[in-house]
VEXLUMGU-206175 format. One line per 4 residues: their letters; for each residue x, z, y of N, C-alpha, C. Coordinates in steps of 0.1 Angstrom, whole numbers, padded with zeros to 4 digits. Example, Ala and Ser with C-alpha at 12.3 -4.5 7.8 and 13.67 -1.06 7.14 Angstrom:
<nodes>
as) 0132:0078:-0057:0123:0078:-0045:0132:0078:-0033  0128:0071:-0022:0137:0071:-0011:0129:0079:0000
</nodes>
This chain:
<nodes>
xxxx) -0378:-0565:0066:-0366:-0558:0072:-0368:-0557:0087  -0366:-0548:0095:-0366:-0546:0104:-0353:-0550:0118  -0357:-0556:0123:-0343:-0560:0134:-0335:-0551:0137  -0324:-0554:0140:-0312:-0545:0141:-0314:-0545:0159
xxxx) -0317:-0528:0165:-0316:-0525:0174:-0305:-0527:0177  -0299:-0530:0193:-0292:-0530:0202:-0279:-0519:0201  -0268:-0517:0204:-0261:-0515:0205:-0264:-0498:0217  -0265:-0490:0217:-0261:-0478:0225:-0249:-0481:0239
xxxx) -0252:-0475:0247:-0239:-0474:0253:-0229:-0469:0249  -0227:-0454:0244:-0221:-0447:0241:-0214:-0457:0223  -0222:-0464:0217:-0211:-0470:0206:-0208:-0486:0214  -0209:-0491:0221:-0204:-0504:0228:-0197:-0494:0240
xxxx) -0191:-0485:0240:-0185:-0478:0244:-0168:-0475:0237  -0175:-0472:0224:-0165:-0469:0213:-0162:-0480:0211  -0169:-0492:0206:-0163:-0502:0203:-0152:-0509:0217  -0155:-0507:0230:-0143:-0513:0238:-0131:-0505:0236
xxxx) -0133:-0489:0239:-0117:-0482:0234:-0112:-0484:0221  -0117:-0487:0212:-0113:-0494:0193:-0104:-0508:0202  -0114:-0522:0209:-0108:-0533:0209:-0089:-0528:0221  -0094:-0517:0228:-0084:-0515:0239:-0071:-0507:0230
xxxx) -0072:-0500:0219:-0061:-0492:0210:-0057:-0504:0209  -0062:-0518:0204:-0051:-0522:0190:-0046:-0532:0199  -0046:-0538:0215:-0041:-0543:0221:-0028:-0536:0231  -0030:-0522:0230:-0017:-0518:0235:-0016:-0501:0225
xxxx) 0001:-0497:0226:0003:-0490:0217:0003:-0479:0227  0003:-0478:0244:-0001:-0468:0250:-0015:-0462:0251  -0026:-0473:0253:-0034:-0464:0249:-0039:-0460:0236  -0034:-0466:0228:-0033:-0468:0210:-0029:-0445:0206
xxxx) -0022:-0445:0212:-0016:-0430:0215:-0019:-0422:0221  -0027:-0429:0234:-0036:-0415:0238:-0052:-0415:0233  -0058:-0423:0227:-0067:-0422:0216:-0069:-0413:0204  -0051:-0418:0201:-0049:-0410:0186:-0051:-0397:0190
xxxx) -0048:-0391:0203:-0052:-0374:0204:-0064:-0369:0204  -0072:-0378:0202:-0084:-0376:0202:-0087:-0376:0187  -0086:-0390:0182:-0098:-0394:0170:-0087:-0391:0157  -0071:-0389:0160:-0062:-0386:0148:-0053:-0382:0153
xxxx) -0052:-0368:0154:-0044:-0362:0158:-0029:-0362:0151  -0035:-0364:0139:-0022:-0364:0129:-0012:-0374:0131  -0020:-0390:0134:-0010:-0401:0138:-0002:-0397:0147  -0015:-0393:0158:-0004:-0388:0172:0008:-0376:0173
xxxx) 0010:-0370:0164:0018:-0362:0160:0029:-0366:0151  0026:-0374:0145:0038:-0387:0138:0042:-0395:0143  0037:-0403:0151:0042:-0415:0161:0041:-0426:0155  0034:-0426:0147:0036:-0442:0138:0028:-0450:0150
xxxx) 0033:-0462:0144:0031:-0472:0161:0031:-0485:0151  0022:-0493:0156:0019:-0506:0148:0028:-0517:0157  0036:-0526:0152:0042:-0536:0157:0031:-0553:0151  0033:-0560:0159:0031:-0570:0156:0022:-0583:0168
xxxx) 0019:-0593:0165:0017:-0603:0173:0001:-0599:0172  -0008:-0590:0178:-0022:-0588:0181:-0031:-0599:0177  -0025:-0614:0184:-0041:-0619:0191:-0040:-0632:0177  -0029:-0628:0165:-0025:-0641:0155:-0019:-0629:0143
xxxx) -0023:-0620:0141:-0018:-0609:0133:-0024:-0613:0119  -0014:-0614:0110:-0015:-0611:0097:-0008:-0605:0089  -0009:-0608:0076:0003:-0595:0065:0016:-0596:0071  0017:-0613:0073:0035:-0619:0075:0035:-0608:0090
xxxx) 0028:-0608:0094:0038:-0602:0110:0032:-0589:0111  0028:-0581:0105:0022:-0568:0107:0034:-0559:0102  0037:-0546:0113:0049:-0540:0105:0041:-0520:0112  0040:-0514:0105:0041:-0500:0111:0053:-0490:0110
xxxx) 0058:-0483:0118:0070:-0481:0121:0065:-0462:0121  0071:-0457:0111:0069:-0438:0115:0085:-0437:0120  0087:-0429:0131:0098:-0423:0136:0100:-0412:0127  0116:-0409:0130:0125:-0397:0118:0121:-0388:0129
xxxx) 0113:-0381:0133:0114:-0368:0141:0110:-0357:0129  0113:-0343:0139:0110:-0330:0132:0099:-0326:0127  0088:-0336:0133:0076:-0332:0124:0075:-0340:0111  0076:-0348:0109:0082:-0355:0099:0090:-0349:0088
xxxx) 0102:-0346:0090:0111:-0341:0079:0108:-0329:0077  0117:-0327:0060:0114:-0316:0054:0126:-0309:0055  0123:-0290:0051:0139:-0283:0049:0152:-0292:0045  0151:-0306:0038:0167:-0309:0036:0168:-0325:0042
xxxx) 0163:-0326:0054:0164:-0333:0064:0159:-0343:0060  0151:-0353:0050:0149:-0362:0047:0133:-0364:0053  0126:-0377:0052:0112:-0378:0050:0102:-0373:0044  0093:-0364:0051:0087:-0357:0040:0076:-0361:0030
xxxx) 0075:-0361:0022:0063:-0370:0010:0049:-0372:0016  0049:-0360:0020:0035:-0359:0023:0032:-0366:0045  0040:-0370:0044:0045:-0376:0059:0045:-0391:0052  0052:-0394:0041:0052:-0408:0040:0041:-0416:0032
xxxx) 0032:-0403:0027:0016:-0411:0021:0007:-0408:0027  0003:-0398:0040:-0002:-0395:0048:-0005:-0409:0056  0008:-0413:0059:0008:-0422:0068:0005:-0441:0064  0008:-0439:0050:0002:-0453:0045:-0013:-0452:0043
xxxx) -0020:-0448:0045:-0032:-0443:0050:-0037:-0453:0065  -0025:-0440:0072:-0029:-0444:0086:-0022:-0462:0089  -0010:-0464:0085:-0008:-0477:0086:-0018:-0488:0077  -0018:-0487:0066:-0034:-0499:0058:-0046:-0499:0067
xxxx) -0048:-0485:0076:-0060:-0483:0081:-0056:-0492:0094  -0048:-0494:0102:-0047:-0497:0117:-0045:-0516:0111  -0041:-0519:0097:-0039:-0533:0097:-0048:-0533:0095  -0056:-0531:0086:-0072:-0542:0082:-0081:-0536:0098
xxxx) -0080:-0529:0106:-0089:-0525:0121:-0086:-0534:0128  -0070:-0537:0127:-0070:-0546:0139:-0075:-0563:0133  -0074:-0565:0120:-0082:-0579:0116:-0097:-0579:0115  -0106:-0567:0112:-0116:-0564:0116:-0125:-0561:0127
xxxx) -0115:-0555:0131:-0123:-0552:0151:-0128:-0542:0156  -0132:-0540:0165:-0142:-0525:0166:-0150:-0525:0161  -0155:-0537:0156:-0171:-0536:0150:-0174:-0532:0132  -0166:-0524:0129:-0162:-0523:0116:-0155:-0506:0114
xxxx) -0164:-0506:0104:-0157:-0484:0098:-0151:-0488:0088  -0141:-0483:0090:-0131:-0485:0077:-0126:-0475:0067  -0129:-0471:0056:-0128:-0459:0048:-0114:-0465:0035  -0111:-0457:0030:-0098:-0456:0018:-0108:-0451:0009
xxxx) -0106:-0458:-0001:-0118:-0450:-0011:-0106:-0444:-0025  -0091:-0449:-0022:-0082:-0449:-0035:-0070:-0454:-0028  -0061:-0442:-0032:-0047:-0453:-0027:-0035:-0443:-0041  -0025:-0448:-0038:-0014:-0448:-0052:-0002:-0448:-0043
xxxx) 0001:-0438:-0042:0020:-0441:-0039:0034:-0437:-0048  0040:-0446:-0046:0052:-0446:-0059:0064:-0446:-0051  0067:-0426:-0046:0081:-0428:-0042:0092:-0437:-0049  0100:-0438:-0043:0112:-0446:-0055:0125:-0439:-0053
xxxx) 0127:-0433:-0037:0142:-0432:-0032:0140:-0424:-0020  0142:-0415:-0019:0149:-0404:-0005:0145:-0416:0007  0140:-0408:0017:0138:-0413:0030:0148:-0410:0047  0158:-0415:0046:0164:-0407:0058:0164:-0413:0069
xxxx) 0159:-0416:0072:0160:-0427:0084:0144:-0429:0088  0139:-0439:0101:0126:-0442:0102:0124:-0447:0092  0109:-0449:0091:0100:-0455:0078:0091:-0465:0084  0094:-0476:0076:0089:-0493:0078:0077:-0495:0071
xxxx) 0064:-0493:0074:0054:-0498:0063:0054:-0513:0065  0051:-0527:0057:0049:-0538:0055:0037:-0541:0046  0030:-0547:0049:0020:-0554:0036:0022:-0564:0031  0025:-0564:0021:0031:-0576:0009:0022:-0585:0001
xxxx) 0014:-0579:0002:-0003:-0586:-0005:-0015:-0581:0001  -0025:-0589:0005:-0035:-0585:0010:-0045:-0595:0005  -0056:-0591:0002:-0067:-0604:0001:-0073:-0607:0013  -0079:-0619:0012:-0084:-0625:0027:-0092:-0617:0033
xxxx) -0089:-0608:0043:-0099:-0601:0051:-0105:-0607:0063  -0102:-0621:0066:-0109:-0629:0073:-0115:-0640:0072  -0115:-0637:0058:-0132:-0648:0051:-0140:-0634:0045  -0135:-0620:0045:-0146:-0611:0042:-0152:-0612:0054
xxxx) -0147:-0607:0066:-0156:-0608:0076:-0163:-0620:0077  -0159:-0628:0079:-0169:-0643:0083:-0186:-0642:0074  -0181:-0636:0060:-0192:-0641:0051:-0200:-0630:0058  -0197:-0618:0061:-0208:-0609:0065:-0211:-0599:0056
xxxx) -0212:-0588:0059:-0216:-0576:0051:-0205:-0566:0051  -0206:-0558:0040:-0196:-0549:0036:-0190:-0555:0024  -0175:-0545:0024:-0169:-0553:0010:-0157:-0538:0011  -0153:-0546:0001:-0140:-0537:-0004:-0128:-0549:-0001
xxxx) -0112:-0543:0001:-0106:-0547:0003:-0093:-0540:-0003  -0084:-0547:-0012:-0071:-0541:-0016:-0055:-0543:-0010  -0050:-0539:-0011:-0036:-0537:-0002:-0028:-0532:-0010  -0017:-0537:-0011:-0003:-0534:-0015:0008:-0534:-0002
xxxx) 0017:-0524:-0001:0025:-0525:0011:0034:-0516:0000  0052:-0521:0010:0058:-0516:0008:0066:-0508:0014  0073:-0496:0017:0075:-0486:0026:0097:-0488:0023  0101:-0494:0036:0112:-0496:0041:0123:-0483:0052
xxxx) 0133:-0476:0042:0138:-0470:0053:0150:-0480:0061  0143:-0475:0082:0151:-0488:0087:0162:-0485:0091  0171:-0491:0088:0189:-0491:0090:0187:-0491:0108  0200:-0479:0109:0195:-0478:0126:0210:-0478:0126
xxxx) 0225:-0470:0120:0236:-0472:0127:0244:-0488:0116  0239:-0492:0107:0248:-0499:0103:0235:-0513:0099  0244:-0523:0105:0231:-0536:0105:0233:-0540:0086  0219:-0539:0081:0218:-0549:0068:0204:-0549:0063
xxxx) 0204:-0550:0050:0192:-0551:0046:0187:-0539:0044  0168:-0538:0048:0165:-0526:0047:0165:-0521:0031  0163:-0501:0030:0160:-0498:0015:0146:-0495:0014  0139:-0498:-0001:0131:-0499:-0001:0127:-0488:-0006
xxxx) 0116:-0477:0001:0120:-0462:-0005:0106:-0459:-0015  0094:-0467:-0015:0084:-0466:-0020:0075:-0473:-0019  0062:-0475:-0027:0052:-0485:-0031:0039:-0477:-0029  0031:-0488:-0019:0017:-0482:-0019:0009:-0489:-0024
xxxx) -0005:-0488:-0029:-0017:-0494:-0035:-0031:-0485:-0030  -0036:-0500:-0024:-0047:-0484:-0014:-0061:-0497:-0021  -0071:-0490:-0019:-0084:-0498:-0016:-0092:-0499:-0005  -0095:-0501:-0001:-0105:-0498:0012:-0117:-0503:0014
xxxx) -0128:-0494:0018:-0143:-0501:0020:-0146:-0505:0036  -0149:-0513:0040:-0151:-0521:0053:-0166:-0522:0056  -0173:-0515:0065:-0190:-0516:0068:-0192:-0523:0080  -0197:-0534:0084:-0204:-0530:0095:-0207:-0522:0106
xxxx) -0207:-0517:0118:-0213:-0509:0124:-0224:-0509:0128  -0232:-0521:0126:-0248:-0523:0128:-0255:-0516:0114  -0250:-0524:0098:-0253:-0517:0089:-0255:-0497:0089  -0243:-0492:0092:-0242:-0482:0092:-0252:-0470:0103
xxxx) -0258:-0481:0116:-0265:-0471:0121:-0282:-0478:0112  -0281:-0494:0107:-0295:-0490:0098:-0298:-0481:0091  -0285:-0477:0084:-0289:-0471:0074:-0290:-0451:0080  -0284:-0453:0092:-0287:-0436:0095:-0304:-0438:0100
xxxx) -0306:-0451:0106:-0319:-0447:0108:-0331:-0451:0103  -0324:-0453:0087:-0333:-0450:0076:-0338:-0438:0071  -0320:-0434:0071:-0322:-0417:0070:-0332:-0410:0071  -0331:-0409:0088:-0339:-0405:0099:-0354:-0406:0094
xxxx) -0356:-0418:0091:-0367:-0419:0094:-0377:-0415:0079  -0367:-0419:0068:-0368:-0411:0055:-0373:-0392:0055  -0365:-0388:0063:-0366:-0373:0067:-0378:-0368:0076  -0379:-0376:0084:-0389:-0375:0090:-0406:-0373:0081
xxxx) -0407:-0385:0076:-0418:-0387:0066:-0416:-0373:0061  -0407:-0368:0052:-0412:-0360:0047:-0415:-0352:0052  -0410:-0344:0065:-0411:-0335:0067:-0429:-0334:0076  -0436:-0344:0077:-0445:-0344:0078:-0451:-0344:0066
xxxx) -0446:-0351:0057:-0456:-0346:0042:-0454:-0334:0039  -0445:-0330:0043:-0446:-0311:0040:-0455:-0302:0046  -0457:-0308:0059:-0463:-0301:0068:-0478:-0304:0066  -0481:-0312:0064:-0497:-0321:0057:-0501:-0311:0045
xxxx) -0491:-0309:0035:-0498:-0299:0024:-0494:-0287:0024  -0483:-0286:0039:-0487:-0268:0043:-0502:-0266:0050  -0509:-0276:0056:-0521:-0275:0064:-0530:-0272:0056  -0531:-0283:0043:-0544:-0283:0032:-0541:-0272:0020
xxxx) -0527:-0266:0018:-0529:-0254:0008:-0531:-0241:0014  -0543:-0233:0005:-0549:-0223:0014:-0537:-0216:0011  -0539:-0201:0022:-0523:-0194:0022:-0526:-0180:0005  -0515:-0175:0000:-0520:-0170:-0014:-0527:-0158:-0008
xxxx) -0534:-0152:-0020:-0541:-0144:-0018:-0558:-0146:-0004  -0558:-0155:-0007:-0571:-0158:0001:-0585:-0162:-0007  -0596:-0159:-0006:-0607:-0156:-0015:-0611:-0170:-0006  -0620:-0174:-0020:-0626:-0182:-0018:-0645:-0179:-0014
x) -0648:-0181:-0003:-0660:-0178:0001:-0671:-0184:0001
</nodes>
């Protein structure tokens, strides 16, 4: 196996603005205009204790705005599984790091109850994603979260408006440029073996002399 080349500037680049999103939610939002526009158009905003973050203290928060709701003023469905997406994705990034692609390969959501108010995502179950990382490699990772609308004029307990079930696959970013420049280099070969028995087959119609 071949050593894993050095890091680019341009992705130890990417990886500082990744470590710089999940430490502040300002530039967490001028990022999103870039790389998800959708978040940034929802406003969902990750709460919680950064530098000791886990399930217990991780909360993502979508605002009731107009983009959001539907013709009869509620939450719109496609706003509230859209975004459990984007929330599962910003909790396992920020326990993973910059140094890590994070894909959904499956997720499940079970409205239960009308949405009128902001929307609370929480993770209720997670498996250890910080003995996946330690051991090294890629893996998959499952999440259960539950989706809270939050009481804003009357203090009580929040409602609980729906259930998500996602999976998610976790790479590497060193694995991921091996394997492009496997690709690469996969592609290459051939396209030299193509070119090798374009050289040595005579062209048609040519007499043999």
């Amino acid at each position: 196996r071949r050593p894993a080349r050095p890091p680019t500037r341009l992705e130890r680049l990417e990886a500082w603005a990744s470590r710089l999103s999940l430490k502040n939610n300002f530039f967490h939002k001028i990022f999103s205009l870039v790389w998800l526009p959708y978040a940034a158009r929802s406003g969902i905003k990750m709460y919680g204790k950064k530098k000791a973050l886990s399930a217990e203290r991780f909360a993502a928060i979508l605002p009731f705005r107009r983009f959001n709701r539907n013709f009869y003023d509620a939450m719109a469905g496609a706003a509230l599984l859209g975004n459990s997406e984007v929330a599962a994705g910003m909790y396992l990034f920020s326990v993973c790091g910059g140094d890590y692609t994070v894909v959904c390969k499956e997720m499940k959501y079970r409205f239960l109850r009308p949405c009128l108010g902001p929307a609370v995502y929480r993770v209720v179950k997670s498996q250890d994603v910080e003995e996946k990382v330690a051991a090294g490699g890629e893996f998959n990772v499952a999440l259960e979260m539950e989706i809270y609308q939050q009481q804003i004029v009357k203090k009580g307990e929040e409602i609980l408006v729906g259930r998500c079930d996602s999976t998610f696959h976790c790479t590497p970013n060193s694995m991921v440029r091996e394997r492009e420049e496997r690709r690469k280099a996969r592609h290459q070969r051939l396209d030299e073996k193509r070119k090798q028995l374009e050289r040595e087959t005579p062209p048609e119609g040519a007499s043999d002399r």
